[in-house]
N, C-alpha and C positions, 0 to 999 in steps of 0.2 A: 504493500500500500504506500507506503512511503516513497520508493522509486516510481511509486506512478503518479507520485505528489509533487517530487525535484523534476520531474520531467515537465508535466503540466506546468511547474512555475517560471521552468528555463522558457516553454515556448511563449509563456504572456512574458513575458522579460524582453523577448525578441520580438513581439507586439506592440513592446512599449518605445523598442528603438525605429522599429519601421514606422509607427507613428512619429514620431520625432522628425527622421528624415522626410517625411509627406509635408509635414507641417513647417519645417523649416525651411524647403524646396518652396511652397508654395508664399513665404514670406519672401524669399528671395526674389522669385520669380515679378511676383506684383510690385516691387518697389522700382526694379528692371525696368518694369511695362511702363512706369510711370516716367521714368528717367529717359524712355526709348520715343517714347510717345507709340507703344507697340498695343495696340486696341485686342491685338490676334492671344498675346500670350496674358492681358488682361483675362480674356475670354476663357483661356485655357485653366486661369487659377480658379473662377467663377464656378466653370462646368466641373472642377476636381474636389468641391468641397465635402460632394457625398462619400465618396470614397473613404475621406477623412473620419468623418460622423460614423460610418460603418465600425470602420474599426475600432474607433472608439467606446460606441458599444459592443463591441466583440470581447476587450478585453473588462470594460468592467463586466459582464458577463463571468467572464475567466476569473477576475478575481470573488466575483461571490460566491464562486461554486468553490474553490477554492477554501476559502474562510468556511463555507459551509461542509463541505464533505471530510476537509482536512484536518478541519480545525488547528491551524499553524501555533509554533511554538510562540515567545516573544522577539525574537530576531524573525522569523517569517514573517509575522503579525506585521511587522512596523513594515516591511519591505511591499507586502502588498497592499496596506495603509497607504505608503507611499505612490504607488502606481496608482492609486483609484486619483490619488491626488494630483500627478503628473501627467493624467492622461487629461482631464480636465482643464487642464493651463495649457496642455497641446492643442487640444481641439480650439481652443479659445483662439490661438494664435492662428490657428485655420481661419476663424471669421474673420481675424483685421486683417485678413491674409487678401478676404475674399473685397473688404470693403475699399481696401487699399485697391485691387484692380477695377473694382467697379470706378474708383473715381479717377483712374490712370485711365478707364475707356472714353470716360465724358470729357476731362482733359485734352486727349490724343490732338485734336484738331486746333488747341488751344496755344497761340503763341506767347502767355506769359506762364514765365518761369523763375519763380520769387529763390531770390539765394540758394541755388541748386545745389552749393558744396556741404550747406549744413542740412537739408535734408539726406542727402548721400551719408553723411558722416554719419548723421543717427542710427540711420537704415544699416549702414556698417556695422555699428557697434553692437545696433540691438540683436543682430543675427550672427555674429558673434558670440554674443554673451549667450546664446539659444545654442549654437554647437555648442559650445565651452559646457553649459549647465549639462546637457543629453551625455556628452563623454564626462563626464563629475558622475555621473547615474549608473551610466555603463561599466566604468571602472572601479567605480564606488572609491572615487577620491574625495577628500572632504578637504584638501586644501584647494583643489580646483573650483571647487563649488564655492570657496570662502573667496576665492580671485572674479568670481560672477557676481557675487555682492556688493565685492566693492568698486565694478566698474556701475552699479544703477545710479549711482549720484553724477557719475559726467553725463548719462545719458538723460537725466533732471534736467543737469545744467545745460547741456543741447537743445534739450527740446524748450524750456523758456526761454532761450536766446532766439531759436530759430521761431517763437511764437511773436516775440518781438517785433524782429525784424519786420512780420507780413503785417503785422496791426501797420504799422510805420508806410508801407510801402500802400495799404490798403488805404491809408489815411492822403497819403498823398494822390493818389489816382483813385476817385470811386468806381472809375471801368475795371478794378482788379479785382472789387472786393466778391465776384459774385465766383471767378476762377480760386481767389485767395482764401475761401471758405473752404472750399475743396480742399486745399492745401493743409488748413487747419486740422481738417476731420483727419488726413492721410498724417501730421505729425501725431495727434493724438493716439492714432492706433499703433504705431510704429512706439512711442511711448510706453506703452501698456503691455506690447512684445515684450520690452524689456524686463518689466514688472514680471510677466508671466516665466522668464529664462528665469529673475532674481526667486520668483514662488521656485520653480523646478530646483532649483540649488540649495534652499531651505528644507525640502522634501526629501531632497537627499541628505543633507546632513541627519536628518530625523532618524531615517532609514538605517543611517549607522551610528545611532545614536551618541550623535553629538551636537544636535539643538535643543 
């Protein structure tokens, strides 16, 4: 029973990293779309979210039968405590994933482009800090995970700078402010990635109990 316990948890474990890679590809990808002014690979992150949501429910699935059939020790307990919690910040990062290309589609046609290096720069960091958390998980590092923490406060400081700027720029042009909204909504979720990488790295330190 037990070997059919460590098996079942290896394969939600490797659930929980092809989640990660779907969710982190698709933050990628949308920030791209918006950068490219690519409407095609907008579309493509749009149409990929069920995929996402599937599996998401696949593995909290896995882990309650898990909890229920196996009844895990306390290092299992915390481990798949943890996944019910890191699939949840995954999926989440699917939606700004999705909201990010929707507004990179309506954009596409749009020739104002408010301070493009600090949007880039956030979008870098925050998908970043999202591999960085997923391998802290995989490897079950807890000093990786403690180096994902402490990058959320630059990513603060980005996105207030970069919120700035577009009030400033919106302020001075009222023909930007209805493209600059757009802009708003796309640093807001790109923010909130981050958040979600900073949740995923707190999950992990849980998991090896050391938060």
């Amino acid at each position: 029973m037990r070997t059919a316990y460590h098996e079942a948890l290896d394969a939600t474990r490797l659930d929980v990293v092809r989640l990660g890679a779907l969710a982190a590809d698709a933050f990628r990808i949308s920030v791209e779309a918006l950068d490219r002014r690519d409407s095609a690979a907008g579309a493509r992150v749009v149409a990929g979210d069920d995929a996402i949501d599937e599996l998401r429910r696949r593995i909290e699935s896995s882990c309650i039968e898990l909890i229920w059939k196996q009844q895990p020790v306390a290092g299992e307990l915390r481990e798949v405590a943890a996944m019910l919690e890191i699939v949840t910040d995954l999926e989440r990062v699917g939606d700004y994933a999705v909201e990010i290309a929707k507004n990179a589609i309506k954009l596409a046609d749009n020739a104002f482009r408010p301070q493009k290096i600090e949007v880039d720069r956030i979008g870098h960091l925050a998908h970043t800090m999202l591999l960085d958390a997923m391998r802290a998980y995989m490897e079950r590092d807890g000093v990786l995970a403690d180096h994902v923490i402490a990058r959320d406060d630059e990513v603060d400081k980005l996105y207030k700078r970069s919120i700035k700027l577009l009030q400033q720029e919106m302020q001075a042009d009222p023909e930007l402010v209805r493209p600059g909204t757009r802009y708003v909504f796309v640093l807001s979720n790109i923010e909130r990635t981050g958040d979600r990488a900073n949740n995923i790295a707190w999950h992990t330190k849980a998991m090896l109990g050391e938060a």
